[in-house]
C-alpha positions in Angstrom: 0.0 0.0 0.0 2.1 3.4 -1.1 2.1 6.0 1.5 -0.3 9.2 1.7 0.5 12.8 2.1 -0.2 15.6 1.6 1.2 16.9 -1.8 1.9 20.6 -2.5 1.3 20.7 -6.4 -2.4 20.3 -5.8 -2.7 20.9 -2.0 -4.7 17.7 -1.1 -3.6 14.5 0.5 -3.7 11.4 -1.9 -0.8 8.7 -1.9 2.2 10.3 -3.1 2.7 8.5 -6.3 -0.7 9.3 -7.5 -0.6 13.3 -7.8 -3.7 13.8 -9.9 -2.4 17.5 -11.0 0.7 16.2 -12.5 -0.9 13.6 -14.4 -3.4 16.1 -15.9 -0.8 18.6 -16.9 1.1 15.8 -18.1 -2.0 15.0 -20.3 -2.8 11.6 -18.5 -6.2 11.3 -17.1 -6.0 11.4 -13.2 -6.1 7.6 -11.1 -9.7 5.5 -11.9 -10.9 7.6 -14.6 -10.2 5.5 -18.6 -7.2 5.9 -20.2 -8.9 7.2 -23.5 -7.3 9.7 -25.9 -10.5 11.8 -26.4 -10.0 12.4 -22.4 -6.3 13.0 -23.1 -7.1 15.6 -25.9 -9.7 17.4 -23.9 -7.1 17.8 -21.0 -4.3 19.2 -23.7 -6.8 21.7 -24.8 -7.7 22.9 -21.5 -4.1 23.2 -20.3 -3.2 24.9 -23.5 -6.4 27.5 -22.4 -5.1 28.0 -19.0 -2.1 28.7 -20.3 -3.3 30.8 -22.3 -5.0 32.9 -19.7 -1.9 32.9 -17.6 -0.4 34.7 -20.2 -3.6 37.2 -20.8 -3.6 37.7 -17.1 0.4 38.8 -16.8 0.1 41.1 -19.9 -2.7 42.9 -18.0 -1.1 43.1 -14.9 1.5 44.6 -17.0 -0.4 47.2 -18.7 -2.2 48.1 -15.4 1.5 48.7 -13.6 2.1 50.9 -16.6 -0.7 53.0 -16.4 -0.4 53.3 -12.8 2.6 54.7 -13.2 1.5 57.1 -15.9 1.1 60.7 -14.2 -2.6 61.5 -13.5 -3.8 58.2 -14.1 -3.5 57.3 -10.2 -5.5 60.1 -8.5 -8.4 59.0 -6.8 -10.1 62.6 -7.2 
């Protein structure tokens, strides 16, 4: 029986061979669910979204910092 713990990647306890958040980012579907390739897909296309919006969500923060440091922009008059 492999140990439990709790795992940081995903913040949950779940024996520490099984991470479910590593297999899904490695495009495997998580522990009981069938190994099928449409389930493989949809999980390549939703971490490619994520990713995505990772990417959307820096460049605003960006462009926010930018314009708070633009003079006038930051007055709360």
């Amino acid at each position: 029986m492999a140990h439990k713990g709790y795992c940081p990647v995903c913040g949950i306890v779940h024996e520490k061979t099984a991470c479910p958040s590593q297999r899904i980012a490695a495009g495997e579907p998580p522990y009981g669910y069938p190994d099928s390739s449409p389930m493989k897909e949809s999980v390549k296309e939703l971490t490619l979204a994520v990713r995505e919006l990772a990417l959307q969500i820096e460049l605003l923060r960006e462009e926010l910092k930018r314009f708070m440091k633009e003079p006038g922009k930051n007055s709360t008059d």
